[in-house]
N, C-alpha and C positions, 0 to 999 in steps of 0.2 A: 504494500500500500504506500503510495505516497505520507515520505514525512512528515509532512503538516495537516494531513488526517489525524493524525496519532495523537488519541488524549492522556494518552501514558510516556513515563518515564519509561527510557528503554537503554539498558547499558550491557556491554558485556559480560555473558555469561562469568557467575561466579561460582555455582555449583556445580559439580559436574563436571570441572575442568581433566579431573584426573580418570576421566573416563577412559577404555580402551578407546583405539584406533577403528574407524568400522574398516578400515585396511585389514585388519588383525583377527577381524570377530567373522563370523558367517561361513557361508557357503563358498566354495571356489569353482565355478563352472566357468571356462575361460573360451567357450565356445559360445555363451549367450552374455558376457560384460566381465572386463578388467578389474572392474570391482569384486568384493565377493556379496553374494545375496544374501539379505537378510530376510530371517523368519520369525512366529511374531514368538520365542526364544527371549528374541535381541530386544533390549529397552528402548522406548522413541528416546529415548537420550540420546542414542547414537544415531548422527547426522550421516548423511552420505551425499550429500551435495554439496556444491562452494557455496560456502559462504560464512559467516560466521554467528554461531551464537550467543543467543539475547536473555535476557531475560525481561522481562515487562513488571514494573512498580506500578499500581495503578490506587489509591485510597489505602495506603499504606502497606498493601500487601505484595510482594513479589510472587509471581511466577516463571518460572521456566516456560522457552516457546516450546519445549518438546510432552509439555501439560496441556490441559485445557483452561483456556481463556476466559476469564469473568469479565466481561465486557459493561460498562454503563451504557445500558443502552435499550429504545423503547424497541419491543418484540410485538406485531403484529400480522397473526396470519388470518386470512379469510378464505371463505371460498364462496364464489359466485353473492358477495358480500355479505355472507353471512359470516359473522365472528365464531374464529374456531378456540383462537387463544390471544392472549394481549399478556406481557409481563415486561416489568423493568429489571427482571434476573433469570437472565437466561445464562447456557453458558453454552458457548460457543467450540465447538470440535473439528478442528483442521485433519484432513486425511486428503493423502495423495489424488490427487486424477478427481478430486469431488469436490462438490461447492460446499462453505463452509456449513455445518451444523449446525443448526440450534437449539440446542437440549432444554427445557422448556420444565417448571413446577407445576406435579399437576393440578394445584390449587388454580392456576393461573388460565387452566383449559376449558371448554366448555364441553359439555356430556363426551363420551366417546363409547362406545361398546368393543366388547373384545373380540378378537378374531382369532380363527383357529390354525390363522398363519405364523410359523418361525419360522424362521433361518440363524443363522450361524455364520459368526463371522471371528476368524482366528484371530484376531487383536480383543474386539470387545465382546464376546459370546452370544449365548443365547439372544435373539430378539426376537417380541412379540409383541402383534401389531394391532392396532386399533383403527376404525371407523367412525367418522362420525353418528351421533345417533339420532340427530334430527336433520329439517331443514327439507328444503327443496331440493336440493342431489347430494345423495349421498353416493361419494365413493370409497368402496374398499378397500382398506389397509392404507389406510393415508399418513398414516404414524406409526411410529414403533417404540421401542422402549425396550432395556435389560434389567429387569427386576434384580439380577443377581451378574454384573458383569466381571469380565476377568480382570487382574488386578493395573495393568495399565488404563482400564476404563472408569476404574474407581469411582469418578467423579462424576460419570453422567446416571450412574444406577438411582432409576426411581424417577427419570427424568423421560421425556416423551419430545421426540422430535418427529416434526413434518417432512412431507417430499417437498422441498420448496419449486421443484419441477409440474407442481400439481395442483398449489393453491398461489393464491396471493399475500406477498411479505412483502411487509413495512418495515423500515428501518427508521427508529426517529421521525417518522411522519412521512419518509420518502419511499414509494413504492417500488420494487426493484424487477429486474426482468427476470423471469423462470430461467432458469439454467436449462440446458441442457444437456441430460447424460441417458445415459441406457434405460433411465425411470420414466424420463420426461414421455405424457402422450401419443402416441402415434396420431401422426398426421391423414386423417380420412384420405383416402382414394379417390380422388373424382372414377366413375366409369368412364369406361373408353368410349368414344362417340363415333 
């Protein structure tokens, strides 16, 4: 993100400095990257790209970027405008190749019913997904959540994130564009004429 977005203090990592190398740690397969591969074994402590790390001071509390982010920041998602969730503590979850998270209280949700979908994901575990349970369209499996995640995900268990590929999110009052990735919609067919 641009620096002068940034409402936090951000200085060089001071935890963690004595971590291994991810040069030193992982997988060595030298037919598919020079690097070695990491699996979810290996801590998000360890970096594998340039650049260096931070850690983020924000209302006196430090965190590491290889954590999840407590952002000050208003949370609102709708769908077809109907309010699905609104909170000012969410917390925000960075992962490769995906738009950021945002892991949400579910004091802060409106109704949802459960679904009899999980999946599994080797960093953060079990997830299990929720639907709206009112409203003019309801679509399935719109959220998810790890009642009990693995211990790199510590911080989101208990917490309920959207497809933001799926509904409408607000950020501080500004609405933002659906990402897209493998979740997002499929775009109707016109038929051939």
């Amino acid at each position: 993100m641009p620096e002068e977005d940034n409402r936090a203090d951000v200085t060089v990592e001071t935890a963690g400095s004595d971590q291994a190398s991810p040069d030193s740690i992982g997988l060595r397969m030298p037919q598919l990257s020079e690097r070695p591969l990491l699996d979810p074994s290996i801590p998000f402590a360890v970096h594998t790209a340039d650049g260096e790390a931070v850690d983020i001071r924000l209302a006196g509390e430090t965190r590491s970027t290889a954590s999840t982010f407590y952002p000050a920041l208003h949370v609102r998602l709708e769908l077809d405008g109907q309010v699905l969730a609104e909170s000012t503590h969410p917390r925000v979850l960075f992962e490769t190749m995906l738009p950021p998270r945002y892991y949400l209280p579910r004091e802060d949700l409106a109704e949802l019913r459960p679904s009899s979908t999980q999946s599994y994901c080797a960093y953060k575990g079990k997830a299990s997904y929720w639907s709206p349970a009112n409203g003019s369209h309801v679509v399935d499996d719109l959220a998810w959540s790890y009642a009990a995640p693995l211990h790199d995900a510590a911080n989101i268990g208990g917490l309920v994130a959207f497809f933001d590929e799926r509904v409408d999110l607000i950020l501080d009052g500004v609405p933002q564009d659906r990402p897209q990735t493998p979740w997002s919609p499929q775009a109707r067919q016109k038929p051939p004429e």
